[in-house]
PyMOL commands that place a pseudoatom at each C-alpha (Angstrom):
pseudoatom trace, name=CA, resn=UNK, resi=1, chain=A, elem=C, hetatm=0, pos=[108.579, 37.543, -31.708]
pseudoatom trace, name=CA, resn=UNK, resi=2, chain=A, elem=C, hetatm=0, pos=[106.411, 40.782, -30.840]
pseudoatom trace, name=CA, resn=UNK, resi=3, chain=A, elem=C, hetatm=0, pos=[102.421, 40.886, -29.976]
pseudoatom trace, name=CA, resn=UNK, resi=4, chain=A, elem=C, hetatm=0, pos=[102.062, 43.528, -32.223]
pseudoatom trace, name=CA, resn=UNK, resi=5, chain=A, elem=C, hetatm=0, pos=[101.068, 43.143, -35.516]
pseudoatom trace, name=CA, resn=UNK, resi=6, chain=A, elem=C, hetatm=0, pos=[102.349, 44.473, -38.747]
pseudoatom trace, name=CA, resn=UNK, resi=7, chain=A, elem=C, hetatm=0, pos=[100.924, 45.574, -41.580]
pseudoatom trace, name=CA, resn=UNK, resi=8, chain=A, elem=C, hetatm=0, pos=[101.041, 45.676, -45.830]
pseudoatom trace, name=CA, resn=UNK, resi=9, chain=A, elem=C, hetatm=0, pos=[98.939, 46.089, -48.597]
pseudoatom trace, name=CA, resn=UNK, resi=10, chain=A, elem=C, hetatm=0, pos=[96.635, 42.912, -49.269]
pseudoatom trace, name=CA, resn=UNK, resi=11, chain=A, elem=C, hetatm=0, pos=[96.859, 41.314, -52.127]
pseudoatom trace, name=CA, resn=UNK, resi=12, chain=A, elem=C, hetatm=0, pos=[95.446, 38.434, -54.084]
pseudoatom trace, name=CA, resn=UNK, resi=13, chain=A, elem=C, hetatm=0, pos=[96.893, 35.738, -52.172]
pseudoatom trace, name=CA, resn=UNK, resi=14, chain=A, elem=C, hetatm=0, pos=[95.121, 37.053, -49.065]
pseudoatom trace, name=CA, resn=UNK, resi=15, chain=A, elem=C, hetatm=0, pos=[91.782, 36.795, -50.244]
pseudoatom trace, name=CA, resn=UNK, resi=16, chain=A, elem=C, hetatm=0, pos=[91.225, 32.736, -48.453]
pseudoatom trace, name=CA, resn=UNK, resi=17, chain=A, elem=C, hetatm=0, pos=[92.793, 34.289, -45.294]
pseudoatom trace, name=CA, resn=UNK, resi=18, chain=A, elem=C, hetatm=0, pos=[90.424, 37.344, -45.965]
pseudoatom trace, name=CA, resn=UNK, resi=19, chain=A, elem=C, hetatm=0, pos=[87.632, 35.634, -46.308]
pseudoatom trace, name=CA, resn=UNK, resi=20, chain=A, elem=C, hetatm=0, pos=[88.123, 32.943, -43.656]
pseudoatom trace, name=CA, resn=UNK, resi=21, chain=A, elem=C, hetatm=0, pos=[88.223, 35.661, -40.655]
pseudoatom trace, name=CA, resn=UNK, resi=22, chain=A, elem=C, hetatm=0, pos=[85.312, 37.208, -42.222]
pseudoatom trace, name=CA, resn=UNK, resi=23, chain=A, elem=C, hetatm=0, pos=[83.478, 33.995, -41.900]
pseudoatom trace, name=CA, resn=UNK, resi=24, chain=A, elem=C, hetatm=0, pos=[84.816, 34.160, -38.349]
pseudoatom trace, name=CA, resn=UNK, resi=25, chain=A, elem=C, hetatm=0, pos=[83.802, 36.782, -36.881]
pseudoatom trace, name=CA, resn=UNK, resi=26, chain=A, elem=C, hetatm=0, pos=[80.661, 36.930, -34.194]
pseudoatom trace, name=CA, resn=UNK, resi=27, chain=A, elem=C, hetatm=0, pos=[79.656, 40.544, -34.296]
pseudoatom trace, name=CA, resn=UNK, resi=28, chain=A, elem=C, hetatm=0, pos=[78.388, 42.079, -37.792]
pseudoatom trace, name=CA, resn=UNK, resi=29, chain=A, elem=C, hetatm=0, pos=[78.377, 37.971, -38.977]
pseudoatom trace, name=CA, resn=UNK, resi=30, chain=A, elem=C, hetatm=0, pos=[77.146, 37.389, -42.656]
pseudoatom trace, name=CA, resn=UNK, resi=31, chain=A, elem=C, hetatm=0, pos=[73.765, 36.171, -42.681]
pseudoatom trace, name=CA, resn=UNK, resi=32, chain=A, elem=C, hetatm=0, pos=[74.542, 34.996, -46.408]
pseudoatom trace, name=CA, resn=UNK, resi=33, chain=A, elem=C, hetatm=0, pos=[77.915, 34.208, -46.859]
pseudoatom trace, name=CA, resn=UNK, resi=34, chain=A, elem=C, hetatm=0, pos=[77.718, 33.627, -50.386]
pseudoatom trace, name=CA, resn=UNK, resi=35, chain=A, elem=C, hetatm=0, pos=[76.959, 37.758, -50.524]
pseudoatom trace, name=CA, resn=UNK, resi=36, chain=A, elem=C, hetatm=0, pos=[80.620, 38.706, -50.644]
pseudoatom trace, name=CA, resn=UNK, resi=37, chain=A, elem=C, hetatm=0, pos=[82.004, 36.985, -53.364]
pseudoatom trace, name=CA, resn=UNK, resi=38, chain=A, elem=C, hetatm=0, pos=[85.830, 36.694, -54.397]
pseudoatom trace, name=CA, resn=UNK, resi=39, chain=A, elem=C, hetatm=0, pos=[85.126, 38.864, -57.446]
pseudoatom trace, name=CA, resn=UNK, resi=40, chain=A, elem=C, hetatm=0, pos=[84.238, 41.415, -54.295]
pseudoatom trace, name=CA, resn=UNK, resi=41, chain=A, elem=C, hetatm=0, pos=[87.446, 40.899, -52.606]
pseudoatom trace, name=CA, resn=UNK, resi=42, chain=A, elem=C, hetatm=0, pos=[89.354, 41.517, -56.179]
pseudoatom trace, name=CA, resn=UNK, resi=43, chain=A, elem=C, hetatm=0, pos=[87.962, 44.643, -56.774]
pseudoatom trace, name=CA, resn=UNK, resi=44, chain=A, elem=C, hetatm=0, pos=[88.824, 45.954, -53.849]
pseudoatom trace, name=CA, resn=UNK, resi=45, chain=A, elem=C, hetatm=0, pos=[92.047, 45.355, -54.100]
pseudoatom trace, name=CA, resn=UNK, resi=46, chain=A, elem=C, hetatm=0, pos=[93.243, 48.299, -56.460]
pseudoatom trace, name=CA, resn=UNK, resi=47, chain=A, elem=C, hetatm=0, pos=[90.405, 48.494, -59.096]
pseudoatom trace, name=CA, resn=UNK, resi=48, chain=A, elem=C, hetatm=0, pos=[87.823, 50.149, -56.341]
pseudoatom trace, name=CA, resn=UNK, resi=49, chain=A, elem=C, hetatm=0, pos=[89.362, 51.085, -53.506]
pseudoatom trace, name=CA, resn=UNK, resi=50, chain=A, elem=C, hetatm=0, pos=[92.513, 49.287, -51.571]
pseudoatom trace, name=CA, resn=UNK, resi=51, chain=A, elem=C, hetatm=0, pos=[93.009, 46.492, -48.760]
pseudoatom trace, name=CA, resn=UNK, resi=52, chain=A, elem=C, hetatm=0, pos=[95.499, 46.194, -45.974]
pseudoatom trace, name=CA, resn=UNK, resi=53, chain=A, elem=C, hetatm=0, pos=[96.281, 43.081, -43.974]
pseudoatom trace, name=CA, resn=UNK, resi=54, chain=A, elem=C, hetatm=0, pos=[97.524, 42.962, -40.493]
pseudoatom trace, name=CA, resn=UNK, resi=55, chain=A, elem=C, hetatm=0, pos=[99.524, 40.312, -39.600]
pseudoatom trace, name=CA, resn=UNK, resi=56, chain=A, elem=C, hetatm=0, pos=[101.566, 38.292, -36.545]
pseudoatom trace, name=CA, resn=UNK, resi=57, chain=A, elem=C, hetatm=0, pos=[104.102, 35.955, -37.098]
pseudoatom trace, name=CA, resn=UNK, resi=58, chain=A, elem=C, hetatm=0, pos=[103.553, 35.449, -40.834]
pseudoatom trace, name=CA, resn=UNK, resi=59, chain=A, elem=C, hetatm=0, pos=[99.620, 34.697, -40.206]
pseudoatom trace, name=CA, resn=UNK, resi=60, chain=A, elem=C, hetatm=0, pos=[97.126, 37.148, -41.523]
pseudoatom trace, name=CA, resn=UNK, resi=61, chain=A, elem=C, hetatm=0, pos=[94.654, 38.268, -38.199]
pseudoatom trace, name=CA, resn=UNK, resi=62, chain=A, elem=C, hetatm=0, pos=[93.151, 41.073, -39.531]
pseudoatom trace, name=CA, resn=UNK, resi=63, chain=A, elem=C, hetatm=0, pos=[92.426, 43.246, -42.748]
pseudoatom trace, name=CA, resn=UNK, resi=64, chain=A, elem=C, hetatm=0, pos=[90.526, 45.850, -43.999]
pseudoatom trace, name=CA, resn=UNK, resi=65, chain=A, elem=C, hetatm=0, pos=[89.524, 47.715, -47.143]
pseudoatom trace, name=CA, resn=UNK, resi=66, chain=A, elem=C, hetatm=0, pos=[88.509, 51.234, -48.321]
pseudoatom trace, name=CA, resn=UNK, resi=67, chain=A, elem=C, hetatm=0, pos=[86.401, 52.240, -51.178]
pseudoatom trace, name=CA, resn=UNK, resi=68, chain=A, elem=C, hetatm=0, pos=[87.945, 55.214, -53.579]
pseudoatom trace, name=CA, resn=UNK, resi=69, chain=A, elem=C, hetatm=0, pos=[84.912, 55.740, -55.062]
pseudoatom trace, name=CA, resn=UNK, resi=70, chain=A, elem=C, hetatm=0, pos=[82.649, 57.107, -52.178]
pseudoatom trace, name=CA, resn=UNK, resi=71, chain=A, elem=C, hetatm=0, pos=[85.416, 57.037, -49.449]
pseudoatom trace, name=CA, resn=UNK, resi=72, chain=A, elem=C, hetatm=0, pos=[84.127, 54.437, -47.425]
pseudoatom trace, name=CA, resn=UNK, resi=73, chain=A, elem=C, hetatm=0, pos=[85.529, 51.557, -45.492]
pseudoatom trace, name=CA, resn=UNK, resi=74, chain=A, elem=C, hetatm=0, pos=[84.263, 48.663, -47.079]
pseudoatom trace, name=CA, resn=UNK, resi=75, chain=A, elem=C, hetatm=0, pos=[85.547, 46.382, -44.449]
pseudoatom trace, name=CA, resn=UNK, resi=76, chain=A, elem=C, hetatm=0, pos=[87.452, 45.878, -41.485]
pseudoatom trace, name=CA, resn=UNK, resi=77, chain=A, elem=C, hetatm=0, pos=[87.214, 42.950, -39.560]
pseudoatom trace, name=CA, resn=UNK, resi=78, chain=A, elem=C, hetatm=0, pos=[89.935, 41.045, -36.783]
pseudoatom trace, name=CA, resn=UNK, resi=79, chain=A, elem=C, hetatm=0, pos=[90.308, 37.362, -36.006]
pseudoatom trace, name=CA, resn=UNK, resi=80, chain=A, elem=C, hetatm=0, pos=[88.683, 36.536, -32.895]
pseudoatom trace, name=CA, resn=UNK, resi=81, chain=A, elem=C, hetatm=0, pos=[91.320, 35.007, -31.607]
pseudoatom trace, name=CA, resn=UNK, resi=82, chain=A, elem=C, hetatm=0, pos=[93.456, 37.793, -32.366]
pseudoatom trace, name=CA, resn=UNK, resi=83, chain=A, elem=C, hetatm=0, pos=[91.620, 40.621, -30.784]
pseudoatom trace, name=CA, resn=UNK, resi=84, chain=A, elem=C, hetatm=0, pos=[93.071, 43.156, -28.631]
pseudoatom trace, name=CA, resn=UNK, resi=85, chain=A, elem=C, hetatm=0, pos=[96.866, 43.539, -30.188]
pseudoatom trace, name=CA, resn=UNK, resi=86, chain=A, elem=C, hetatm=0, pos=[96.128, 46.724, -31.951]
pseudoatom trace, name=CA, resn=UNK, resi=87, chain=A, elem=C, hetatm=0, pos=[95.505, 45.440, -35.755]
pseudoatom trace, name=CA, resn=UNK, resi=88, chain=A, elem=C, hetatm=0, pos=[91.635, 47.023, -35.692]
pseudoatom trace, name=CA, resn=UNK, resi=89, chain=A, elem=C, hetatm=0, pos=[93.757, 50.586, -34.943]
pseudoatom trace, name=CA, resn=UNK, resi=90, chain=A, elem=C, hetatm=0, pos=[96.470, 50.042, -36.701]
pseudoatom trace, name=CA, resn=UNK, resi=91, chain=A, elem=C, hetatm=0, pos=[94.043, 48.900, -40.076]
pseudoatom trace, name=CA, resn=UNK, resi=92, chain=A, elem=C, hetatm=0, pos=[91.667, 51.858, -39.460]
pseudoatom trace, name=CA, resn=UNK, resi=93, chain=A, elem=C, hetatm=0, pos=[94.562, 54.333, -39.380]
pseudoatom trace, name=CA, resn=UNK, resi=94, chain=A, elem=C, hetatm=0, pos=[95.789, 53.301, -42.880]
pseudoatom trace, name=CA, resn=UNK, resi=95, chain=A, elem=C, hetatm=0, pos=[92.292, 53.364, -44.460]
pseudoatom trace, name=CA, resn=UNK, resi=96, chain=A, elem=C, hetatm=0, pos=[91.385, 56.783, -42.876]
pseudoatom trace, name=CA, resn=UNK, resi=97, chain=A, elem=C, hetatm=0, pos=[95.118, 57.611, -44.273]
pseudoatom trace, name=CA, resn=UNK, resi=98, chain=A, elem=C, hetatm=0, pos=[94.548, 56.979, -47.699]
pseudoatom trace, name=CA, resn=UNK, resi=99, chain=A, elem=C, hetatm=0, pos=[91.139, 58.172, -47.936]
pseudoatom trace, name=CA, resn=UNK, resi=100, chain=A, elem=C, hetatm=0, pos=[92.151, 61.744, -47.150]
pseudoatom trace, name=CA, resn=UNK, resi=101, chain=A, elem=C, hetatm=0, pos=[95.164, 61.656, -49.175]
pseudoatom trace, name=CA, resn=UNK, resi=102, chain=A, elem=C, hetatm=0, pos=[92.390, 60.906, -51.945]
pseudoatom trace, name=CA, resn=UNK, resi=103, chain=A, elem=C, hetatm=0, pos=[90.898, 63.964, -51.384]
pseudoatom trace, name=CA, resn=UNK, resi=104, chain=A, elem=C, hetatm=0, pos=[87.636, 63.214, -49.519]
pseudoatom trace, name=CA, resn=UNK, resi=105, chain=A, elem=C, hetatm=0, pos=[87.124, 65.184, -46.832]
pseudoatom trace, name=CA, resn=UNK, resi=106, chain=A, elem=C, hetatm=0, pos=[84.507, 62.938, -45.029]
pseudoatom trace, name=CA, resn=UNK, resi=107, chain=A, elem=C, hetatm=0, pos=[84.369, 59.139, -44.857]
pseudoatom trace, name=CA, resn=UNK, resi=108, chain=A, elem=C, hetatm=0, pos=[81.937, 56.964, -43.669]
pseudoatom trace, name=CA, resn=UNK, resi=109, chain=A, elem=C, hetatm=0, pos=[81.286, 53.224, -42.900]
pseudoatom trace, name=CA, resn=UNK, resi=110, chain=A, elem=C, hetatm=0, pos=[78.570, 51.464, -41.390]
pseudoatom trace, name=CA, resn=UNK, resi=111, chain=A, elem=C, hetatm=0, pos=[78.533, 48.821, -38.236]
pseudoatom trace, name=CA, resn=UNK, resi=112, chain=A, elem=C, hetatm=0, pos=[75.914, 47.338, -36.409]
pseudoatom trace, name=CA, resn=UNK, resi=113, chain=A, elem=C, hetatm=0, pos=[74.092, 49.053, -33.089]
pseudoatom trace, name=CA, resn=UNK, resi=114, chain=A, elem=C, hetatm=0, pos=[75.534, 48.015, -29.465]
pseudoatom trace, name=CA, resn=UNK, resi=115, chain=A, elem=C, hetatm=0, pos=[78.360, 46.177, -31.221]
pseudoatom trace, name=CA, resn=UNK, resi=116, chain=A, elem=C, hetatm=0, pos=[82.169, 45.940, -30.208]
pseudoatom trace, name=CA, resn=UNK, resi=117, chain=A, elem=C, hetatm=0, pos=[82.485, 47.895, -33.285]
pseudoatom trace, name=CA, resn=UNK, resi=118, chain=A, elem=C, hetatm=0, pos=[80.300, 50.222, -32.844]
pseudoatom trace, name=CA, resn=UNK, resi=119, chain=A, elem=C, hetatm=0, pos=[82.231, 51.333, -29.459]
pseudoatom trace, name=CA, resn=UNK, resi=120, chain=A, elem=C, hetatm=0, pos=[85.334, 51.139, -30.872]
pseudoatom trace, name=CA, resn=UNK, resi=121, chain=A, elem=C, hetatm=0, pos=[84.604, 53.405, -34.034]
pseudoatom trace, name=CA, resn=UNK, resi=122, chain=A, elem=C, hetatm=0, pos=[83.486, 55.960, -30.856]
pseudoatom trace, name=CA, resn=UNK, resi=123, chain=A, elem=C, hetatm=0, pos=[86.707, 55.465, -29.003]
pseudoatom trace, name=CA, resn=UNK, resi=124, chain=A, elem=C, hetatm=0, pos=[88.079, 56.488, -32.038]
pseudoatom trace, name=CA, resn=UNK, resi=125, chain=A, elem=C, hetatm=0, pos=[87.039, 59.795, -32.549]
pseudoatom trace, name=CA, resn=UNK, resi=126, chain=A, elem=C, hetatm=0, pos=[83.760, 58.801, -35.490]
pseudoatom trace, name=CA, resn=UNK, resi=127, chain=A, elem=C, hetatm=0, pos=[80.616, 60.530, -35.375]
pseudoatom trace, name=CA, resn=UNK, resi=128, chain=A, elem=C, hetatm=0, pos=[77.739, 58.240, -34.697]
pseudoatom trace, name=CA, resn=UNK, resi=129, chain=A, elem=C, hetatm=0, pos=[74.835, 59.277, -37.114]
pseudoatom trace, name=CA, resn=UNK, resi=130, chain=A, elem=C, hetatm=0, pos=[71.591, 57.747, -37.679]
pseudoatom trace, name=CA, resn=UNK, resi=131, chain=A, elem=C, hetatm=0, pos=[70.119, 54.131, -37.466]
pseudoatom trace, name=CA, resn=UNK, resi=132, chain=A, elem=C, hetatm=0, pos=[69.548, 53.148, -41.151]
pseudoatom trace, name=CA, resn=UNK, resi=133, chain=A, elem=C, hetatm=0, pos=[66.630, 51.190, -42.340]
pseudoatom trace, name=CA, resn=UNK, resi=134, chain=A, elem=C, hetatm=0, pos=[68.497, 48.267, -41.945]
pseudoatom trace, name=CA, resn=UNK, resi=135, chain=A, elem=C, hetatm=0, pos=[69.582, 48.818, -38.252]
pseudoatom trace, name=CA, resn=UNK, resi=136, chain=A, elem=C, hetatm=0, pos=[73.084, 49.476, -38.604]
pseudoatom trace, name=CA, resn=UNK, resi=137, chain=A, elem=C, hetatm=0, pos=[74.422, 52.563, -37.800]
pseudoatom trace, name=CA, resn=UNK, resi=138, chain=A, elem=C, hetatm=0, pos=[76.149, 55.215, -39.850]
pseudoatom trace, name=CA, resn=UNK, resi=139, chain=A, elem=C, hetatm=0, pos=[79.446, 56.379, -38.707]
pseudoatom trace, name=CA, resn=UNK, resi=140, chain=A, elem=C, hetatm=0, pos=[81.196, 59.725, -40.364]
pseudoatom trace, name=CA, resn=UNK, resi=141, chain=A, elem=C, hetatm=0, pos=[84.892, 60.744, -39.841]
pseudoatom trace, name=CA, resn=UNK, resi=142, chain=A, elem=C, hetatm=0, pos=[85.967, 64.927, -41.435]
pseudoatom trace, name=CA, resn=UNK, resi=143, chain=A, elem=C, hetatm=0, pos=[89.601, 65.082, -42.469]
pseudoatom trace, name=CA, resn=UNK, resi=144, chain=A, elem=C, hetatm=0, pos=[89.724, 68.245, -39.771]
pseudoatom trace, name=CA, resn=UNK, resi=145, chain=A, elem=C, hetatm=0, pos=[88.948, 65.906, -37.016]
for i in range(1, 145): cmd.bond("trace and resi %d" % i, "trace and resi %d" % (i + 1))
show_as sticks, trace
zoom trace
């Protein structure tokens, strides 16, 4: 078996997984878990946008999910324990993929301030923008990059 992770389009039996490394994650943590709902993680799927899942040795460790409708990326979030094997790259390149082949021309997410996340979003070539009222920052990523 390989370290590296591979990766396929998420689908409704991926949501528990989904959700359970959302719940475990200690940076950008839910303050109200209840907020993102399995309707949420549904809509995502195809009806709003698109999810991907990484995964290593038939376990889901990662996954993340882009919005069509204002080229975003709704989520991406890793397993702790499975941080550092490429699946935050590997999920972010797919997302970014897609979005352009939409058509957008910018995308943009949102992470918290001094942040794993917010490093690694800089590391990979997304503009920092402005601390929003609610502290996190805004990140923005041109299709000319």
């Amino acid at each position: 078996m390989t370290d590296e992770p591979t990766f396929r389009i998420a689908t409704v039996a991926d949501i528990e997984a989904m959700s359970r490394i959302r719940l475990a994650v200690t940076e950008n943590s839910l303050s109200d878990p209840a907020r993102i709902t399995r309707q949420m993680y549904e809509d995502y799927l195809e009806e709003l946008g698109r999810g991907w899942v990484a995964e290593h040795d038939g376990t889901v460790i990662g996954f993340a999910y882009a919005s069509r409708v204002d080229g975003s990326v709704w989520a991406l979030f890793v397993d702790p324990a499975h941080e550092g094997r490429g699946a935050a790259r590997g999920l972010l390149k797919r997302v970014v993929t897609w979005l352009f082949a939409l058509g957008h021309a910018r995308i943009h997410l949102t992470t918290e301030a001094g942040t794993r996340a917010d490093r690694f979003y800089v590391a990979q070539g997304w503009t920092r923008g402005a601390v929003l009222d609610n502290g996190e920052i805004a990140f923005t990523l041109d299709i000319s990059r």
